[in-house]
N, CA and C of each residue as an Amber inpcrd file, in Angstrom:
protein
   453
  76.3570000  71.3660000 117.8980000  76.3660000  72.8060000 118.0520000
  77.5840000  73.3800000 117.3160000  77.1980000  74.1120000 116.9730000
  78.5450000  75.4630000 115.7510000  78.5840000  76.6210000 116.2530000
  79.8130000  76.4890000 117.0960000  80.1400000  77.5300000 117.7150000
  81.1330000  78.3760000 116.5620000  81.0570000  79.9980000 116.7480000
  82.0620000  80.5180000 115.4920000  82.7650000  80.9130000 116.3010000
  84.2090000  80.7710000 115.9320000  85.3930000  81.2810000 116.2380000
  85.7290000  82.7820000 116.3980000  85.8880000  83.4780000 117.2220000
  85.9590000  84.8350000 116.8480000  87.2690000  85.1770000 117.4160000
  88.3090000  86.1170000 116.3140000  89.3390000  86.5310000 116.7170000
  89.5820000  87.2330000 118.1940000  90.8220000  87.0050000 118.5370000
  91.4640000  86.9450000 119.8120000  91.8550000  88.1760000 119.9570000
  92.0790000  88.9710000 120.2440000  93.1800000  90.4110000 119.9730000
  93.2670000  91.4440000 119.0010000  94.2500000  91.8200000 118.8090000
  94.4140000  92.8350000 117.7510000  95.1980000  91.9540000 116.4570000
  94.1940000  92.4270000 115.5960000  95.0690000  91.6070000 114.1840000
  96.4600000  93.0620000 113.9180000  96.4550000  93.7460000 114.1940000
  97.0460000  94.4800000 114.0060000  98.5420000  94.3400000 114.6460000
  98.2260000  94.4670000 115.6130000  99.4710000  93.8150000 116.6220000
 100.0710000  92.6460000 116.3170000  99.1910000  91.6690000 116.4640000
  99.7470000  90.3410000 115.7430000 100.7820000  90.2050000 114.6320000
  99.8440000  90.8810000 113.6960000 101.0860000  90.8000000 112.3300000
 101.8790000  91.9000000 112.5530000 101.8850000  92.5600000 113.2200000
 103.5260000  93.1120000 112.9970000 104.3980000  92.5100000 114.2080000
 104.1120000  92.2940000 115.4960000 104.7400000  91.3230000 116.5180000
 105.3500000  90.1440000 115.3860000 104.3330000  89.4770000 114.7090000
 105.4300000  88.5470000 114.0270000 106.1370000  88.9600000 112.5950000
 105.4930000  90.0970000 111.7390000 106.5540000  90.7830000 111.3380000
 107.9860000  91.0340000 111.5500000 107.9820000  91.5270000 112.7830000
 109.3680000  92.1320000 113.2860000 109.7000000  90.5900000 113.8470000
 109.3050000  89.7400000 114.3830000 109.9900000  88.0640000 114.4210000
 110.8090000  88.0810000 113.2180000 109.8670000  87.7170000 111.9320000
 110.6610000  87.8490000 111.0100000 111.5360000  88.2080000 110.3090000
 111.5190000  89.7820000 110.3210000 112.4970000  90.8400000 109.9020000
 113.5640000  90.4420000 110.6500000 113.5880000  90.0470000 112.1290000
 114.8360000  89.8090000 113.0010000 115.3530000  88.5490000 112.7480000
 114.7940000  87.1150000 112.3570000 115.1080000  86.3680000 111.9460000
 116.3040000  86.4240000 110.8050000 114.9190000  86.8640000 109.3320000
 116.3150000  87.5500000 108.0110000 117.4460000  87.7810000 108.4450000
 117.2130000  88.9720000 109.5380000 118.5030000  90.1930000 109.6320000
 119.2190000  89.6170000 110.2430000 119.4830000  88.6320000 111.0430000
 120.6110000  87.3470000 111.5490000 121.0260000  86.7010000 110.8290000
 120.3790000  86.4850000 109.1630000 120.8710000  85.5170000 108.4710000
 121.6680000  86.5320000 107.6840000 120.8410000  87.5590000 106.6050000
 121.6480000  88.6100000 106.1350000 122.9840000  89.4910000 106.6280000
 123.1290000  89.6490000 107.6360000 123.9120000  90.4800000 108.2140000
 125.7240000  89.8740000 107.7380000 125.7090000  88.2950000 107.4020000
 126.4350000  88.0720000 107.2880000 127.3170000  88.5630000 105.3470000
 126.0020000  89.1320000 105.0950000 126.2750000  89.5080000 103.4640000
 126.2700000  91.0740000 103.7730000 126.3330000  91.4970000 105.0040000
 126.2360000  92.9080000 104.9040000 125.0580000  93.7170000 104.6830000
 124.0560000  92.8810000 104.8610000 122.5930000  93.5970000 104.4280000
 121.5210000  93.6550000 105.4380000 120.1580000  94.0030000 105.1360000
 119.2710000  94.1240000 106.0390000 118.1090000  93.6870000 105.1050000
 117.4110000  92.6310000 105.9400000 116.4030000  92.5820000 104.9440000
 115.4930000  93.2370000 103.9450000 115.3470000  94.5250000 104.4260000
 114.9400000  95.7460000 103.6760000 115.6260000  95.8090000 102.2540000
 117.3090000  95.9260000 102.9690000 117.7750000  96.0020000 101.5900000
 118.2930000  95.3710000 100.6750000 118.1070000  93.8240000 101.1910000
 117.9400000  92.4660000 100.3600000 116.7840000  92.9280000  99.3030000
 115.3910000  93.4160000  99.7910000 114.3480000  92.7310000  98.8410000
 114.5250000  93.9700000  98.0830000 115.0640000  95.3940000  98.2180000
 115.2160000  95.9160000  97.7260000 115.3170000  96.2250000  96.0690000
 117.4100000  95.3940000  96.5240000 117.5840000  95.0780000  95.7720000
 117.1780000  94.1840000  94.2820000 116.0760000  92.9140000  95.1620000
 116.3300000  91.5820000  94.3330000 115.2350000  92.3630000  93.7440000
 114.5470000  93.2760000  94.0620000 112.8340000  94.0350000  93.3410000
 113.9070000  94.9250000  92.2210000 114.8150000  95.4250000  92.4020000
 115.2880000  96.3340000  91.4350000 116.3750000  95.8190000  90.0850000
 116.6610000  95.0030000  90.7940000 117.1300000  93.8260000  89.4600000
 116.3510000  92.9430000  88.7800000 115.1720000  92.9320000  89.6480000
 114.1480000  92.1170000  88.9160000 113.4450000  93.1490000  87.6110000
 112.7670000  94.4840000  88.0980000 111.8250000  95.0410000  87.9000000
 113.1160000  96.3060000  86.8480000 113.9530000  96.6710000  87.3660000
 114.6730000  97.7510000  86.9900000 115.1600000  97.9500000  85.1130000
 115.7510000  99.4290000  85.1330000 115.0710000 100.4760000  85.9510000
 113.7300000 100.7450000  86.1750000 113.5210000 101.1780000  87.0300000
 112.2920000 101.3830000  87.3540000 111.9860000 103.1400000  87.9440000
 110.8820000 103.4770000  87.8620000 110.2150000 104.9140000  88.3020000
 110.1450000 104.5430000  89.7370000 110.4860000 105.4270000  91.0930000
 110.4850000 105.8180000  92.5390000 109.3550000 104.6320000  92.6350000
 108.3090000 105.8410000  92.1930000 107.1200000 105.2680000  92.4410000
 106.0480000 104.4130000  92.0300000 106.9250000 103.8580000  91.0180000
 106.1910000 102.1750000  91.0380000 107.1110000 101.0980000  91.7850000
 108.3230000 101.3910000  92.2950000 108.9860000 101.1880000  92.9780000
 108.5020000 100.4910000  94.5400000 107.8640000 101.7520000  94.6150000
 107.4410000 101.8960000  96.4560000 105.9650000 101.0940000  96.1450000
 105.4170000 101.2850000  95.2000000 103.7840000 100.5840000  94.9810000
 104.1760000  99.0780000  95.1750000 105.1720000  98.2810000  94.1330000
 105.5240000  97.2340000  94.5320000 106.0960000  96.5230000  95.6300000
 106.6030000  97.3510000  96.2000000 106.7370000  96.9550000  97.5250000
 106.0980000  97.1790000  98.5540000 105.1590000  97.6360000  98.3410000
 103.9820000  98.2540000  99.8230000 104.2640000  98.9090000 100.2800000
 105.2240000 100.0480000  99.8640000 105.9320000 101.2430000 101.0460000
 105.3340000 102.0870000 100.2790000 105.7510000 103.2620000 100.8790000
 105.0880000 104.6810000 100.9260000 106.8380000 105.3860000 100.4710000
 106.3860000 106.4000000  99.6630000 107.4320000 107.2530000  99.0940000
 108.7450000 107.3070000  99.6830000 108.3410000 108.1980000 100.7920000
 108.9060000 108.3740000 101.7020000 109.9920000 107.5660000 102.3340000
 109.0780000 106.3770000 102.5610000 110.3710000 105.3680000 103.3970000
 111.3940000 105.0110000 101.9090000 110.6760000 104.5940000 100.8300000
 111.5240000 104.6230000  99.9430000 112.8250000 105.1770000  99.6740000
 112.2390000 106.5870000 100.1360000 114.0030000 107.4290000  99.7040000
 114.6340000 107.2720000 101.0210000 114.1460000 106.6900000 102.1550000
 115.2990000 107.1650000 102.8890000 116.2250000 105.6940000 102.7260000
 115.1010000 104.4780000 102.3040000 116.0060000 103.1250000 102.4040000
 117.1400000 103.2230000 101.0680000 116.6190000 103.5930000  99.8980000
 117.4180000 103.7440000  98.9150000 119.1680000 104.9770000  99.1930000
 118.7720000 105.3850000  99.6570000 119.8660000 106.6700000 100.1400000
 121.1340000 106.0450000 100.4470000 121.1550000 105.0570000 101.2350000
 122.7320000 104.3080000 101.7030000 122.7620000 103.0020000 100.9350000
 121.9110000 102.9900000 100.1800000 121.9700000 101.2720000  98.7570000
 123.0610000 102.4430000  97.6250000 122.1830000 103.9580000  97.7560000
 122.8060000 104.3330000  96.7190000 124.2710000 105.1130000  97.0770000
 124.4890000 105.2630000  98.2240000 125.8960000 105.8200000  98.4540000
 126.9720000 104.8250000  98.9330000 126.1210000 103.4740000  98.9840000
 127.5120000 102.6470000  98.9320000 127.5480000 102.0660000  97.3160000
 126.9070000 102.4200000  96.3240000 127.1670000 102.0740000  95.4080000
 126.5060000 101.2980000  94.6600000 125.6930000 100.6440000  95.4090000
 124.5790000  99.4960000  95.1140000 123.6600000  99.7520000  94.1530000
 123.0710000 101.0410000  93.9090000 121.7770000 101.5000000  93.3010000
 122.4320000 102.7910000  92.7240000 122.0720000 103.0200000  91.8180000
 121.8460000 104.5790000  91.0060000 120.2130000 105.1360000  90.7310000
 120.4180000 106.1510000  90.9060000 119.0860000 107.3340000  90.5610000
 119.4230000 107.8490000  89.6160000 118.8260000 107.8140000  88.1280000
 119.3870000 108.5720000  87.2730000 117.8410000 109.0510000  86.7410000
 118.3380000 109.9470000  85.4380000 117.4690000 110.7690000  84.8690000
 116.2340000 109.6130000  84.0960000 115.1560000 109.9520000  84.0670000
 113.6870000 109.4770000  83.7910000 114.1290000 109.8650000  82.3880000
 112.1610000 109.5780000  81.5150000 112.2090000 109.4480000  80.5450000
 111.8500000 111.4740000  80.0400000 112.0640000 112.3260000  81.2040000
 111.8480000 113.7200000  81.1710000 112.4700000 114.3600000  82.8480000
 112.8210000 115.6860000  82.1740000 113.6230000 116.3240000  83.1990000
 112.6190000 115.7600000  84.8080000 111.6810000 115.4670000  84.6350000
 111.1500000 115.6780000  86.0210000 110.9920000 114.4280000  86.8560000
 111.3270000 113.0290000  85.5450000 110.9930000 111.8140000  86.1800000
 112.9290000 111.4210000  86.2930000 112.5780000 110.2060000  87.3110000
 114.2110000 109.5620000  87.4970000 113.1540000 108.2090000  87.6070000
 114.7240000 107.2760000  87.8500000 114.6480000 105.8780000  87.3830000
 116.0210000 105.3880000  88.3790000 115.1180000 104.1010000  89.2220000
 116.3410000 103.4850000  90.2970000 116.7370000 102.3280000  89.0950000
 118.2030000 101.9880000  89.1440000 118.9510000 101.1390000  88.5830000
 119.6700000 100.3020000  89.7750000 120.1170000  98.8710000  89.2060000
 121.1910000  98.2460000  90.0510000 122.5330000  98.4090000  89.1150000
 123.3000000  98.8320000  90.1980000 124.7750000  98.7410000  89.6040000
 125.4360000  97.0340000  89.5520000 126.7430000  96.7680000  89.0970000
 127.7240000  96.1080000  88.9140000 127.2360000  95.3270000  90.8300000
 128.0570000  96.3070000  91.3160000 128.1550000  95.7270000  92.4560000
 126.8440000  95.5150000  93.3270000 125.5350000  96.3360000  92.9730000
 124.7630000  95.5200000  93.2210000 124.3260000  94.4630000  93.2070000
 124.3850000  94.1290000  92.0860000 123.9600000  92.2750000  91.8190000
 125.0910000  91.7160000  92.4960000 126.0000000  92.1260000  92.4720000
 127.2190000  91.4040000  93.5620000 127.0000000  91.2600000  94.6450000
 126.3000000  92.3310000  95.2630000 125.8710000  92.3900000  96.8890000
 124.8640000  91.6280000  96.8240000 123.9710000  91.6620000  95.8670000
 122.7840000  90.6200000  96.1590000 122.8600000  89.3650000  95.6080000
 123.7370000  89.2100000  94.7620000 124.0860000  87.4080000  94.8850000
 124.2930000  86.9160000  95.7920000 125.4690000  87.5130000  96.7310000
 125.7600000  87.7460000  98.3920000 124.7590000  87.1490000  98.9420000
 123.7630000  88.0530000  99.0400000 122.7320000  88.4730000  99.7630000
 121.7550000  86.9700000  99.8000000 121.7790000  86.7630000  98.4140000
 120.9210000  85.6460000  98.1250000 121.3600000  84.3040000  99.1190000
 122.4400000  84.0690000  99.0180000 122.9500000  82.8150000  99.5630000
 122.4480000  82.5440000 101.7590000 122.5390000  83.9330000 101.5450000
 121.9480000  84.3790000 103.2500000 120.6820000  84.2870000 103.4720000
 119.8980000  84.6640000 102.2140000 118.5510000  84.6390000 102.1560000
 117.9070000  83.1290000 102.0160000 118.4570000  82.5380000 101.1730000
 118.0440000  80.6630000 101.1680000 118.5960000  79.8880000 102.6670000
 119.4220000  80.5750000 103.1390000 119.9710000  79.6810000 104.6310000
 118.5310000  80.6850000 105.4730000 118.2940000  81.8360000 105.2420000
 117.5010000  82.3850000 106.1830000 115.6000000  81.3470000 105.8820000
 115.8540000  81.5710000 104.4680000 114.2380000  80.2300000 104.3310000
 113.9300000  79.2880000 105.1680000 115.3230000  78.8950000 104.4560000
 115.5810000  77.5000000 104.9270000 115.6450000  77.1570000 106.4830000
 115.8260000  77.7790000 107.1970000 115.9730000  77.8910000 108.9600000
 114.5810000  78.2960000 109.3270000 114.0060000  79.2480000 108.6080000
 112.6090000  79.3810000 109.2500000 111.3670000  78.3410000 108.4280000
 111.6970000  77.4420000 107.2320000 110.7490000  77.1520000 107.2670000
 111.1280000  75.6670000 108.3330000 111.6580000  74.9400000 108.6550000
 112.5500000  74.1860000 109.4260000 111.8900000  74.3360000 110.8530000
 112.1430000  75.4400000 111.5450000 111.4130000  75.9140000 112.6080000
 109.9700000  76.1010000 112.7230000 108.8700000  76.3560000 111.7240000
 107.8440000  76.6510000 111.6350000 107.1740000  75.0750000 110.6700000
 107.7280000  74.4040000 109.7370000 107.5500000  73.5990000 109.1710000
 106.6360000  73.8130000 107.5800000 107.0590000  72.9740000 106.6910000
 106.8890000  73.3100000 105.7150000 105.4710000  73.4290000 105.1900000
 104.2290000  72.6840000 105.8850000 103.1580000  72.7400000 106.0860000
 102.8200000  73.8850000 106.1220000 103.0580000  74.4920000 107.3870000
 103.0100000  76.1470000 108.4040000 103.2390000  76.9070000 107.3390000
 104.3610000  77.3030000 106.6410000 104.6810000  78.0590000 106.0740000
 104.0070000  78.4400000 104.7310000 103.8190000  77.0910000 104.0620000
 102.7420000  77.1310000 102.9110000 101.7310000  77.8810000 103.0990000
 100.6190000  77.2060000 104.1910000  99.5340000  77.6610000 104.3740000
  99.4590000  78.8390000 104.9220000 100.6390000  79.7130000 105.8010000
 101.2520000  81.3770000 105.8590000 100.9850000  82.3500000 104.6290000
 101.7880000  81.3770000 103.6220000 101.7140000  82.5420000 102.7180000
 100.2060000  82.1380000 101.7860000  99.5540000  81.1880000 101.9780000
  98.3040000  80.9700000 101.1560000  97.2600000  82.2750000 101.8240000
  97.2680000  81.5330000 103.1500000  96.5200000  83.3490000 103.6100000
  96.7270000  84.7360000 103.6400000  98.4220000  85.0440000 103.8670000
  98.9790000  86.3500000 103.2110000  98.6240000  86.6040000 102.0880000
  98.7290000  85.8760000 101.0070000  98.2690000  86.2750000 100.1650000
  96.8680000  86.4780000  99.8090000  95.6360000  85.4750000  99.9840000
  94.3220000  85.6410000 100.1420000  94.4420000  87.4180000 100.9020000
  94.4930000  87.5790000 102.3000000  94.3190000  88.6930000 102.4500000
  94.8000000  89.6540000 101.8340000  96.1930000  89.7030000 101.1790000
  96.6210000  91.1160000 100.6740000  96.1690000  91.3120000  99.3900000
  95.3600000  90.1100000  99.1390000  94.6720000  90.9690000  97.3580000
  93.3560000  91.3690000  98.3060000  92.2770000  90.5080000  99.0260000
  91.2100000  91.1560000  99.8820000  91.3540000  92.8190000 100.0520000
  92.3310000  93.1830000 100.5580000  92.4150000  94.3090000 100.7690000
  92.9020000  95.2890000  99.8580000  93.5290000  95.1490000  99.1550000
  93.9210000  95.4550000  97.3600000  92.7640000  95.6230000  96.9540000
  92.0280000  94.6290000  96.8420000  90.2020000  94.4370000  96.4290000
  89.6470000  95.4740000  96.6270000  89.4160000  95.7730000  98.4340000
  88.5440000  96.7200000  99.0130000  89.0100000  97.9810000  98.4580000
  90.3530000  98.1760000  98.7270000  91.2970000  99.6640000  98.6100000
  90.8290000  99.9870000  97.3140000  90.5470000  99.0880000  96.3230000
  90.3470000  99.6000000  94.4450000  88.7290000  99.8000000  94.7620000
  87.9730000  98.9220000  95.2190000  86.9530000  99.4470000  95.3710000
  86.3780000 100.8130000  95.8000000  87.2170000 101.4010000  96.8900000
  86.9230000 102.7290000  97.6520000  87.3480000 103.6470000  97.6890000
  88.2240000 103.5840000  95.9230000  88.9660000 104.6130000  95.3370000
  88.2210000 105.4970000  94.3210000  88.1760000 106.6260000  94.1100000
  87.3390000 107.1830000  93.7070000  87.7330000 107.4270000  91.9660000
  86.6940000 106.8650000  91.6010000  86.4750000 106.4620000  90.1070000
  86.4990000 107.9950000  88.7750000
């Protein structure tokens, strides 16, 4: 007999209950570089990708405008990030400063002890096959979202 498995709860709940596991995990490891995981990946997206436009900015990271400017706001008044002028009066462009990559070299060394402790705890198996399905689902839904966008 083939019985099907049918989900337990709210998928919704779930992943962010262990979301915020996670985020709290990072932010114990980061904290010691002065950062928050937010503004770890921030960073390592804006030295990777930079300069870059707001809003391919926030697309790459799965955020919404909005949260964008408010996380960028204290990256950029301690010095970390600049907003400067686009390729026209109306566009701008996030940059990493000097001391950004400084903070996030920092940052980095917190971030490999933070891996490294959770994949340790969860095991390296676990973790693989974590992000094999994170990822399967977040193009799935990437998929659907392009699909039910209006052409």
């Amino acid at each position: 007999m083939n019985a099907t498995v049918l989900p337990q709860g709210c998928t919704n709940l779930k992943i962010r209950q262990l979301g915020r596991m996670v985020a709290r995990h990072y932010d114990q490891h980061l904290a010691a570089a002065g950062l928050k995981n937010t503004q770890y990946a921030l960073l390592s997206h804006v030295v990777k990708l930079g300069p870059i436009r707001p809003g391919d900015l926030a697309r790459r990271l799965q955020m919404d405008a909005s949260t964008l400017t408010r996380n960028l706001q204290p990256m950029v008044a301690q010095g970390w990030l600049v907003v400067g002028a686009g390729d026209d009066a109306r566009s701008r462009l996030v940059d990493v400063t000097d001391a950004g990559r400084a903070k996030r070299t920092e940052g980095q060394r917190a971030w490999k002890s933070a891996q490294t402790a959770l994949n340790q705890k969860l095991g390296l198996e676990q973790v693989a096959a974590l992000h094999g399905l994170l990822d399967a689902s977040m193009a799935a839904l990437d998929e659907a979202s392009a699909d039910a966008s209006p052409r």
